[in-house]
N, C-alpha and C positions, 0 to 999 in steps of 0.2 A: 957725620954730624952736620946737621947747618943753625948757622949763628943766626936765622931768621926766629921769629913765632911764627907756628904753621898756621895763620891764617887765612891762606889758601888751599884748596885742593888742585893743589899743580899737578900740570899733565905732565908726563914723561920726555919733554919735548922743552929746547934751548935756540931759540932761535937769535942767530947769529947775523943775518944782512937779512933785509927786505927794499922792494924797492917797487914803487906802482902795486898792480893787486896781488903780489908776491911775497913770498916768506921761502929764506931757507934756514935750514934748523945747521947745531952742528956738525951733523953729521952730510953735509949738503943734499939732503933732502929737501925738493921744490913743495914746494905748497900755495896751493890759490887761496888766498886768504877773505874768505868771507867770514871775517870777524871785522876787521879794521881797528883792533882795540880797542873793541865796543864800542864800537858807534862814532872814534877818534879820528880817526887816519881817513875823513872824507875824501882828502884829494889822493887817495894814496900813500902808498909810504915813501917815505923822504921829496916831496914834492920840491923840483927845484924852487919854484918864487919862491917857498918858504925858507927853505936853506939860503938861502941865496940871501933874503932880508935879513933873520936873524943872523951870517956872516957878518954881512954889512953894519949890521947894529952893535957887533959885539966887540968892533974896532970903535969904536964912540964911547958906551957909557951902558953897562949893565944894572948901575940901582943907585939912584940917590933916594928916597923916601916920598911919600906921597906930601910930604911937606913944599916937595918942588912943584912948580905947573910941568905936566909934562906931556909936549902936545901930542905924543901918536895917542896919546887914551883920548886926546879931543877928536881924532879924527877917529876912532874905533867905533866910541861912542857913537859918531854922529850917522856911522856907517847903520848899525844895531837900530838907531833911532829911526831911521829915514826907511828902514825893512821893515817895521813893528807897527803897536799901537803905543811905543811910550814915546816919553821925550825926556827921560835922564837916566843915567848904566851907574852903579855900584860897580867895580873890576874886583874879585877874588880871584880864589888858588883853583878852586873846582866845583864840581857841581854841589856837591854839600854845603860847603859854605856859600855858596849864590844863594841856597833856600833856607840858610839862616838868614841871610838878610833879609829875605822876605819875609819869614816871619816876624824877626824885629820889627821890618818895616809898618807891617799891615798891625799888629798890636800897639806899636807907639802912634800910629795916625789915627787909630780906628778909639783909642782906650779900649777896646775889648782884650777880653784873652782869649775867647774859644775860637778854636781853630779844626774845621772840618774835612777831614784826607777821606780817604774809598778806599776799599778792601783792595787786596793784592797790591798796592799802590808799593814805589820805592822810592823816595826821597832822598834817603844817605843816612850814614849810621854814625854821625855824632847823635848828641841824646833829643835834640828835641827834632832834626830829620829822623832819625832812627822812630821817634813816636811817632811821627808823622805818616812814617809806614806803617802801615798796618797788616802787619803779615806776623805771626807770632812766633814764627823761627828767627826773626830779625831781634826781636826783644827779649826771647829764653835766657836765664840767665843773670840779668842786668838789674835786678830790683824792680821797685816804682821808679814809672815815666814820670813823664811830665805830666800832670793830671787835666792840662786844660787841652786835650786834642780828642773829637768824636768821630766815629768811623760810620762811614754810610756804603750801602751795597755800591756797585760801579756798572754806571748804563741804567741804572732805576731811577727814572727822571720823578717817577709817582714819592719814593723816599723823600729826593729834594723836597720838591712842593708841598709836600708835608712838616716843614721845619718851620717851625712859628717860634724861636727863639732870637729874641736884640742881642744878645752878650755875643753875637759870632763875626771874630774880628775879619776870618775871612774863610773862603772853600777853596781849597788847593788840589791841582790834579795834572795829572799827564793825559794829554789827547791821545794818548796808545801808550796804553802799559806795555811798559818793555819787560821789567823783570819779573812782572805777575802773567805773564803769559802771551804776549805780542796782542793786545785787546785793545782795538780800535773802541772812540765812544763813538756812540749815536750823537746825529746833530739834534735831536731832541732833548738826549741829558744836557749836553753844556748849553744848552740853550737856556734848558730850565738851571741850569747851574748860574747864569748869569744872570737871570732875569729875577732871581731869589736874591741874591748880591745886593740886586738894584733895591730890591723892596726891603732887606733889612739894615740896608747898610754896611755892608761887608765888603770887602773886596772878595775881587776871580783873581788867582793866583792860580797859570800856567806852568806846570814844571816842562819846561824844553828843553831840559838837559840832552837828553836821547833823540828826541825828534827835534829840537832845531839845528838849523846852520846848514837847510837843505837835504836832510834825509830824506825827507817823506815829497821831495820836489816842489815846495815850498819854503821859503824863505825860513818860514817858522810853523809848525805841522798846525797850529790853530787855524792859519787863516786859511784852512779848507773851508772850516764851518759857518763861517760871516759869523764871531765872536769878535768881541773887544776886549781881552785881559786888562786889570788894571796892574797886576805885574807879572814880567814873565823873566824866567831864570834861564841861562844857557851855560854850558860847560864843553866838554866834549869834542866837538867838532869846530869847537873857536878857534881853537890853536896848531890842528894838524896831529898833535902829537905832544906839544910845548902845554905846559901846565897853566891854565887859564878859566877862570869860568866870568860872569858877569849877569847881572839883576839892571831888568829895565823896570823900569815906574814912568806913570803919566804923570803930567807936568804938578797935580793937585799934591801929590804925596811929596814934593821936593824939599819942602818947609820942612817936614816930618823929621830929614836925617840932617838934622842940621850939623856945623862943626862940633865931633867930641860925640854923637851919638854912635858910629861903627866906623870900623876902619879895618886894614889888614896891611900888616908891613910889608909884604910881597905883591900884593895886589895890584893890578895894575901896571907891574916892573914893564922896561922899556923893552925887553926880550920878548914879551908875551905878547906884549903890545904887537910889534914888529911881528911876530909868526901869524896873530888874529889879525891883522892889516892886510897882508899878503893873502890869507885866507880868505876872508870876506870878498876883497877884489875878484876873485875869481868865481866862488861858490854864490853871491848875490848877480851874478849877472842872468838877464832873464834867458837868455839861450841854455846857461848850463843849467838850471834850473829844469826847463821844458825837457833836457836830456834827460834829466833824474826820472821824472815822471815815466817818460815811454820805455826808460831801462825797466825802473820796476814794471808797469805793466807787462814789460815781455819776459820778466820771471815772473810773476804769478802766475800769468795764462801758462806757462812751460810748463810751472810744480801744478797748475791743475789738470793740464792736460797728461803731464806722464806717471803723474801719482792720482788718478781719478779713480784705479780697479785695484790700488794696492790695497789690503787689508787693515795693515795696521795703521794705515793713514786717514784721520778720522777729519781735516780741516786744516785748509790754507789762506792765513788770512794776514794784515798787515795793512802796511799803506806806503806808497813809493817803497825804497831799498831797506824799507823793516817789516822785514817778512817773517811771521812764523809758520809749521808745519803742526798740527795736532797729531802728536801718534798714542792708541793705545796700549803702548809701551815705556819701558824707562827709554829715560832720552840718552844715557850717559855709552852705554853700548853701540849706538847708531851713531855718537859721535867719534868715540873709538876708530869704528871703522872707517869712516871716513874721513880722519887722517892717518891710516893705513893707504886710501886708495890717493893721498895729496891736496886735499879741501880742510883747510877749517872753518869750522863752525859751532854755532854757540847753544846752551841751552836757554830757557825760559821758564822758570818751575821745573818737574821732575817727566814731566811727558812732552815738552812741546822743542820741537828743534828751531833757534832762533838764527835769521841768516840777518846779515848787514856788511855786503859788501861795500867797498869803496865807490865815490860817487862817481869817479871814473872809472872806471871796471867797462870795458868793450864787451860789445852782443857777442864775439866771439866768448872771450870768457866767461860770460854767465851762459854761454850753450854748453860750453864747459863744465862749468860746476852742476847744469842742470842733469847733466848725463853722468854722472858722480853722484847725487844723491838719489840719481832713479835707481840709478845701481843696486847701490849698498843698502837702498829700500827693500827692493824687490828679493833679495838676497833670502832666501829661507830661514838661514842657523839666525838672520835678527829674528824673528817672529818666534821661533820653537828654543831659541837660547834660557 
């Protein structure tokens, strides 16, 4: 019996120490970990500077309330700001709650309510992210949403440019869907995504949950495309591991959250702070950055060079270390196997295998895992199972 609700479909696997791009289970079983905790554990797992600060910080002072000034969230912030396009951070608990604030945000500044997400899109599944997603396994279930959220195809720049509505407080999106399927946009949609913005008055709302803090070897996965969000949400990769998300806004939206408008008793704590401190230092420097970039290139050209003649490999696509695989198969058997042979890795929908190694991960290790999923590709019984 477990005292949990199964709201997971947990795999058969307890993993007991990890350490760098490593996992071992308890049965000490090694594992190359290309999950990272979805998208978490950029520097790896247990990254010393991080350990190392949060010690440091937990001999001082774990939580007085946001009622205190508390300067590592001045220096977080200024870190986030000085990387972006904004100039003031919200601190929450996660990536959910960073796009509640956004939403708050952009309906209290804007007075609109309607609020415009993209198909496949993942947000978080409190009730108005969860609407915000628009995938209908996410909402099965749950009653009526929230009634003021519209869904436009993703990558259909002609859709945008056909919206002639004022009541849209803002369009919100991820520059690569992660959980709808690893789908880069074109820099023609978010172009016209911004430039529609401009014209009715809305804000661009960014979700960076998954791609910033250096996934995609950029600071924040937008500024591939010369876009300007008016707010962008991070989670994820802020803290290493430590629970943390944060909401940047340009300097105009500042009035909007004024005192007593949002808040979070946790947010911001001196722990999270201290772990995104150490993180940033390291993952905003432009060397490691340029790492990230030429790691990913030299697994994409890998998976297209050693999966180009495989059958059920239908497309590898991605951007820096968020990579997916297209199979025309279920995904959940190819993962199977492939922590049978010591790799994990994640899905993206029901067909596509999604990789996100650590952003330190050595060209040995990803020749590694490359030779690990040609494997268990090439394998017959997946294809005829």
């Amino acid at each position: 019996m477990s005292y949990l609700f199964p709201t997971y479909a947990k795999w058969d696997v307890a993993i007991e120490k990890a350490e760098g791009s490593y996992a071992y289970d308890a049965n000490g079983k090694k594992y190359l970990d290309f999950i990272s905790g979805i998208a978490v554990c950029n520097l790896g797992h247990c990254p010393k500077q991080v350990a190392d600060a949060i010690t440091e910080q937990l001999q001082k002072v774990w939580h007085t309330s946001n009622l205190f000034h508390i300067p590592l969230q001045e220096e977080v912030a200024k870190q986030l700001v000085e990387h972006s396009s904004g100039d003031a951070v919200f601190f929450a608990n996660s990536g959910a709650e960073a796009n509640e604030a956004a939403i708050k945000l952009a309906r209290k500044h804007t007075g609109k309510h309607k609020i415009i997400t993209f198909y496949q899109s993942f947000h978080g599944r409190t009730f108005a992210t969860m609407t915000a997603t628009a995938q209908e396994k996410v909402h099965k279930g749950f009653g009526p949403l929230i009634p003021t959220f519209e869904y436009l195809p993703y990558n259909d720049a002609a859709a945008v440019k056909n919206i002639h509505d004022e009541d849209i407080a803002a369009f919100m999106l991820e520059v690569v869907q992660g959980e709808g399927g690893v789908i880069p946009a074109t820099k023609e949609f978010l172009q016209a995504v911004e430039e529609k913005c401009r014209e009715i008055g809305a804000l661009f709302i960014v979700d960076e949950v998954q791609t910033g803090i250096g996934r995609t070897g950029k600071a924040f996965g937008y500024q591939h495309y010369g876009i300007s969000p008016d707010i962008i949400t991070v989670a994820k990769g802020l803290g290493s591991g430590f629970p943390v998300g944060a909401m940047i806004g340009k300097k105009e939206l500042i009035e909007s959250f004024s005192p007593g408008t949002h808040g979070s008793t946790f947010g911001g704590n001196y722990l999270a702070m201290a772990a995104a401190k150490a993180t940033l230092e390291t993952v905003f420097q432009p060397s490691f950055l340029q790492s990230v970039q030429e790691k990913g290139q030299r697994l994409f050209e890998g998976l297209s060079e050693l999966l180009r003649d495989v059958p059920t490999v239908k497309k590898v696509r991605g951007k820096g270390l968020l990579l997916g695989i297209e199979l025309d198969i279920e995904v959940n058997k190819v993962l199977a196997s492939l922590r049978e042979e010591g790799l994990l890795a994640l899905s993206a929908g029901s067909n596509v295998l999604r990789l996100l190694p650590p952003l330190t991960v050595s060209n040995e290790e990803i020749d590694l895992g490359l030779g690990i999923i040609a494997s268990v590709l090439k394998k017959e019984k997946i294809f005829s199972s």
